[in-house]
C-alpha positions in Angstrom: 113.7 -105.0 109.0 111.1 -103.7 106.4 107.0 -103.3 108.3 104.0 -101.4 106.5 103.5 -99.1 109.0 100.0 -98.3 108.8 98.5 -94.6 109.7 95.0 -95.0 107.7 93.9 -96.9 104.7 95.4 -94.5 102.2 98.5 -94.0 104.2 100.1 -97.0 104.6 104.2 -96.3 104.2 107.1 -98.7 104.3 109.5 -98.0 107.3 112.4 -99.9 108.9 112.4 -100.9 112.6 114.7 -103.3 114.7 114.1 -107.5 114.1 112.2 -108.4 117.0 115.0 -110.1 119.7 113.1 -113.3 121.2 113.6 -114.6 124.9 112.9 -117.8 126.7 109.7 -119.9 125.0 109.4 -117.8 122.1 109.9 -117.9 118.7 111.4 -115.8 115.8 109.4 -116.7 112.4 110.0 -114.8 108.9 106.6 -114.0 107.4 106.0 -115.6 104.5 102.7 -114.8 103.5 100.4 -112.1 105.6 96.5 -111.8 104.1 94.4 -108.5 104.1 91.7 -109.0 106.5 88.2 -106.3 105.7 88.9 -105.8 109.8 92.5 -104.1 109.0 90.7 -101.6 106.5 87.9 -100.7 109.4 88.9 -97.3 110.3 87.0 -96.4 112.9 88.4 -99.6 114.6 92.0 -99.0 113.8 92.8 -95.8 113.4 92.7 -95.0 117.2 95.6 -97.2 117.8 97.5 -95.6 114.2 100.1 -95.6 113.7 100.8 -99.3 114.0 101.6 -102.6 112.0 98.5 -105.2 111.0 98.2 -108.3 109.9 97.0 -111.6 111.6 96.2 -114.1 109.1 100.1 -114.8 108.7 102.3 -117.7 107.6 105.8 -118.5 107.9 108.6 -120.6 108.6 110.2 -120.6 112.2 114.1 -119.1 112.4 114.8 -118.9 115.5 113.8 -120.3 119.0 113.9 -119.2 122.7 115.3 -121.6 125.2 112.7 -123.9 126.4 111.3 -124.4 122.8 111.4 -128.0 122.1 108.1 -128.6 120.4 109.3 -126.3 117.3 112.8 -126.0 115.4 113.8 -123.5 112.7 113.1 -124.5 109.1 109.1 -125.7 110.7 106.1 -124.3 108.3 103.9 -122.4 110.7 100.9 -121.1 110.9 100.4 -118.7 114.0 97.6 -117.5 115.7 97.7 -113.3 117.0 95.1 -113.5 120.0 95.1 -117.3 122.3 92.6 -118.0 124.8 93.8 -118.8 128.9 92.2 -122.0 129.1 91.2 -121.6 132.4 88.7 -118.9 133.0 84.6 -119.3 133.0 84.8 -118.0 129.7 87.0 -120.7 128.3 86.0 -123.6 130.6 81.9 -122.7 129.2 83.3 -122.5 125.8 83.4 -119.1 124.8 87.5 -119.1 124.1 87.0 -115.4 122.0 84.9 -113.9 125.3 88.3 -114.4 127.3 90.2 -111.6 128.6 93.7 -113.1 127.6 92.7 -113.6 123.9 91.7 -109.6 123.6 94.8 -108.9 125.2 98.0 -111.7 123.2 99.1 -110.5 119.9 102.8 -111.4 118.1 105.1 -108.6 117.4 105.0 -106.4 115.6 102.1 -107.1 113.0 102.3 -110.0 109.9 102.9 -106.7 107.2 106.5 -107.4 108.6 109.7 -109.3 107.5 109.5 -111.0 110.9 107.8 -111.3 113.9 108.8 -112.1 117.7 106.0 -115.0 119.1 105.3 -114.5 122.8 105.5 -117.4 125.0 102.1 -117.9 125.4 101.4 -117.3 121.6 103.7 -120.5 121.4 102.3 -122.7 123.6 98.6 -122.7 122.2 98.7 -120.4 119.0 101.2 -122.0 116.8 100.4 -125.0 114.4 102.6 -126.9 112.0 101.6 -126.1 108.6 101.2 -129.3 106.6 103.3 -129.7 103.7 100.4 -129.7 101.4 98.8 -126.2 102.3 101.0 -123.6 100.8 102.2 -120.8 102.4 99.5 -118.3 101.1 96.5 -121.0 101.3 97.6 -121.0 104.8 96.9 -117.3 105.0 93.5 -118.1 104.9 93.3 -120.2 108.2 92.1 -117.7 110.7 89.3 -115.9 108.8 88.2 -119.9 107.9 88.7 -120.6 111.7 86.0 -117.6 112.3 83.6 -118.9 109.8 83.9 -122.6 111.2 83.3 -120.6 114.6 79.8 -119.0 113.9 78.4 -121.9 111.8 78.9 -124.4 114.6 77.4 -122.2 116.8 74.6 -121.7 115.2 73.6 -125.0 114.8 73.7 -125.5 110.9 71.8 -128.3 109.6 71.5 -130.5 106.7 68.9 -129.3 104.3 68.7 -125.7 105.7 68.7 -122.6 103.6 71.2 -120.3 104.0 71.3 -116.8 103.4 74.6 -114.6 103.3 74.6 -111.4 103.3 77.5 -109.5 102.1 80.4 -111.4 99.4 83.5 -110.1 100.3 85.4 -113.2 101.6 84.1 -113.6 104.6 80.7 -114.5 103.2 82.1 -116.6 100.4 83.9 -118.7 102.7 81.0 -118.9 104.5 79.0 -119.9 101.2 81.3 -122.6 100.8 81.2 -123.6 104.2 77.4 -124.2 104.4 78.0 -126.2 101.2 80.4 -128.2 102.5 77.7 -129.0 105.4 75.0 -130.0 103.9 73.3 -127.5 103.3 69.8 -127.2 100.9 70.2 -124.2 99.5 72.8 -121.3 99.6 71.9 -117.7 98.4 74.2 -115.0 98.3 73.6 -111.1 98.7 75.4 -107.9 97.9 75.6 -104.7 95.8 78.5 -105.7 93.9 77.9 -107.3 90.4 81.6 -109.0 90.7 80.9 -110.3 94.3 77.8 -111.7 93.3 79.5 -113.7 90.3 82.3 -114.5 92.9 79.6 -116.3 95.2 78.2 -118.0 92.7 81.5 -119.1 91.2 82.8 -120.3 95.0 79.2 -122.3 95.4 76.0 -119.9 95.6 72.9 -121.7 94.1 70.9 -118.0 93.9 72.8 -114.7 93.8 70.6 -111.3 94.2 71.3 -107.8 94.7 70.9 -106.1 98.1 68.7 -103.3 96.0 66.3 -105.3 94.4 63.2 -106.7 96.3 65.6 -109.1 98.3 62.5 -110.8 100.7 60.6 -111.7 97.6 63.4 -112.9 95.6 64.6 -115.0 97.9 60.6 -116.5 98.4 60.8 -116.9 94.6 64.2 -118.8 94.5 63.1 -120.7 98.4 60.1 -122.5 97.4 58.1 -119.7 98.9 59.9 -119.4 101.9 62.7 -117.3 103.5 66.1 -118.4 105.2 66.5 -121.1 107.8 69.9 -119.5 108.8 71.1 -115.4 107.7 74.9 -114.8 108.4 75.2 -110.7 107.8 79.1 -110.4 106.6 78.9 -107.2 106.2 79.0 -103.9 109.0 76.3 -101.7 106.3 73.1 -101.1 109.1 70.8 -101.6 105.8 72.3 -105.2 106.0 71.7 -105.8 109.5 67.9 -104.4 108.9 67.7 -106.6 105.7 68.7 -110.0 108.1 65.8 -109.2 110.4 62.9 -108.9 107.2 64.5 -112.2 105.4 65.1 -115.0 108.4 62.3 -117.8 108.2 59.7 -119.3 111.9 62.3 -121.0 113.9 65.2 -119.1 112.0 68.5 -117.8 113.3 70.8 -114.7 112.4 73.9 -114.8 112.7 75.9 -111.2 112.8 79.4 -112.1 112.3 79.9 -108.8 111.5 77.8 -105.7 113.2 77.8 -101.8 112.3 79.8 -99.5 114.0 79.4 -98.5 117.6 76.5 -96.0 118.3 74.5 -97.8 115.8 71.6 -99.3 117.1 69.1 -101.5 115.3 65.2 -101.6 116.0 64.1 -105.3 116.6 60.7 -106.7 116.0 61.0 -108.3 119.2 57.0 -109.8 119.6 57.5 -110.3 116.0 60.9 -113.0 116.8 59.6 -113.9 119.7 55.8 -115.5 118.5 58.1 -117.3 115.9 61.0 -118.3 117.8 63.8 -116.7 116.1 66.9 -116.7 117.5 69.7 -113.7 117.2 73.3 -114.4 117.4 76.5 -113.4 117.5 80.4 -114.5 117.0 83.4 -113.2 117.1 87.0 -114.2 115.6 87.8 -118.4 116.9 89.5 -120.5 119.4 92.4 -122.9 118.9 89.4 -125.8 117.8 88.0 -123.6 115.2 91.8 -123.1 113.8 92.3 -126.7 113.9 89.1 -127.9 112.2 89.9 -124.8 109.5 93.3 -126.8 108.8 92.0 -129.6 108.3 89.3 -128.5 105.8 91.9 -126.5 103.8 94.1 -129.8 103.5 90.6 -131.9 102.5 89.7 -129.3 100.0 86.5 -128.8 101.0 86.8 -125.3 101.1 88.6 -123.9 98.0 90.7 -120.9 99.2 93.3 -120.8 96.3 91.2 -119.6 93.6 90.1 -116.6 96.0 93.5 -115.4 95.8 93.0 -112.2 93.5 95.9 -110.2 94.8 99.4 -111.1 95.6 101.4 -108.2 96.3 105.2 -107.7 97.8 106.0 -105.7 100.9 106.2 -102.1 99.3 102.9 -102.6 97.8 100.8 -102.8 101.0 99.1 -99.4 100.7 97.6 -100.6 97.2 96.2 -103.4 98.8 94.4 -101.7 101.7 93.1 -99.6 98.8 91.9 -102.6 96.8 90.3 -103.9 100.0 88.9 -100.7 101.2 87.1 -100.5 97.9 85.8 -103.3 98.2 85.3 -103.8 94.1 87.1 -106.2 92.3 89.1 -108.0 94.7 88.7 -110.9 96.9 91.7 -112.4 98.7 94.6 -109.8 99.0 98.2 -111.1 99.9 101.2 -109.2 100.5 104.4 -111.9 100.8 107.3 -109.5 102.7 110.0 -111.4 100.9 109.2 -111.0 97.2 
């Protein structure tokens, strides 16, 4: 079977490989529909393990199945989950599903830029959902990085009526926009250097857009009634964006960093500062078989409008032009590649 084999993001080359063989429990499912994630063009985070094949946010339709598969049947719409929690350790029994050993260590194989992949048992039992009829196959694509959104808003407590600051457009922070509308929330500003990300936010729900290099603190007082953010969610790895967060977050405030700079990067914190004021700093990472579910089901409301994010749908062969169009991070949202096309 075809795979994008990926060595870096301007080398990404189409090579043939065997069609995973499945045993007892697992599944074989034919990859309909595999998104770009901004974590597959992170270099410094792949590259180490190059060359290899990405791509988690996948949909598909089950072909085959191992003995001892009777919850599934070939022909079933899937969505399926690369990392699944154990259930059972402190981690998962406190809550903290993405802290848990086994979820850093599952995957499916080989990646989603694939024809097919091989679901491992355990992958089946907790990390494979039904994909309603309504969601399309590349809506569905769209699941996990929702799940992660849904993730670090209900952890950090988001309320009705706060103001909500997102930093960084990409889609990631537009979901995130959209997600904080969908909640309730007061007011929603977006932030970024990009002119066509900004008009993005605003499109997808944004009731203020500014741009990370004007005068952001006192914009966002002018456009918050004086005030700065109840809740900042930094969607972006840029250290001036994690330094921004910490000079825009209002008294009693939280920051969320769902996404952080790259290792050896440390950030100075105002610490007596936060702490006189009660601000609280947070993190979260990827999201647990809840946070999939809960994604679903806002997909299949409508609440969150994923379609119209779609900028980019691209066959197998054209995998290396989308980690380009991702890496540069200009005018693109939502990049697809769809193996059998």
């Amino acid at each position: 079977m075809r795979v994008a084999m990926y060595y870096n993001n301007n080398d990404v080359r189409i090579e043939e490989i065997p069609k995973p063989k499945i045993g007892p429990g697992e599944i074989l499912v034919k990859v309909m529909a595999s998104g770009i994630c901004g974590s597959d063009v992170m270099e410094w985070y792949r590259i180490k393990k190059a060359p290899l094949v990405l791509g988690h946010e996948i949909t598909g339709e089950i072909v085959e199945v191992g003995r001892g598969v009777d919850k599934y049947k070939p022909g079933d719409r899937v969505f399926v989950s690369h990392h699944v929690p154990c259930n059972t350790c402190r981690y998962c029994l406190r809550g903290h599903h993405t802290a848990c050993e086994t979820l850093h260590k599952t995957n499916f194989d080989p990646g989603g830029f694939s024809e097919y992949i091989r679901v491992p048992k355990i992958n089946v039992d907790r990390g494979v959902f039904i994909l309603p009829e309504e969601v399309s196959f590349e809506d569905g694509t769209f699941i996990e990085p929702l799940a992660c959104v849904v993730r670090g808003q209900r952890l950090a407590d988001i309320q009705p009526g706060n103001t909500v600051l997102v930093i960084g457009s990409g889609i990631s922070g537009i979901l995130h926009v959209q997600l904080a509308r969908a909640l309730g929330a007061g007011r929603v500003v977006a932030i970024d250097i990009n002119e066509y990300r900004l008009k993005m936010a605003k499109k997808f729900g944004a009731d203020f857009v500014i741009n990370a290099e004007e005068n952001v603190q006192g914009r966002l007082k002018e456009v918050n009634e004086n005030r700065l953010a109840d809740l900042v969610i930094v969607c972006t790895g840029a250290e001036s964006a994690a330094r921004q967060a910490l000079q825009c977050v209002d008294k009693g405030g939280t920051i969320l960093f769902f996404a952080v700079p790259k290792p050896g990067i440390n950030i100075p914190i105002p610490i007596n500062e936060f702490w006189r004021n009660e601000i609280t700093l947070m993190t979260s990472y990827a999201a647990s078989p809840l946070d999939i579910s809960m994604a679903i089901e806002l997909i299949l409301a409508g609440s969150v409008n994923v379609h119209d994010m779609i900028t980019h749908r691209l066959c197998l062969a054209e995998t290396g032009k989308g980690f380009k169009l991702v890496a540069d991070a200009r005018e693109s949202i939502k990049v697809i590649i769809e193996p059998h096309k």
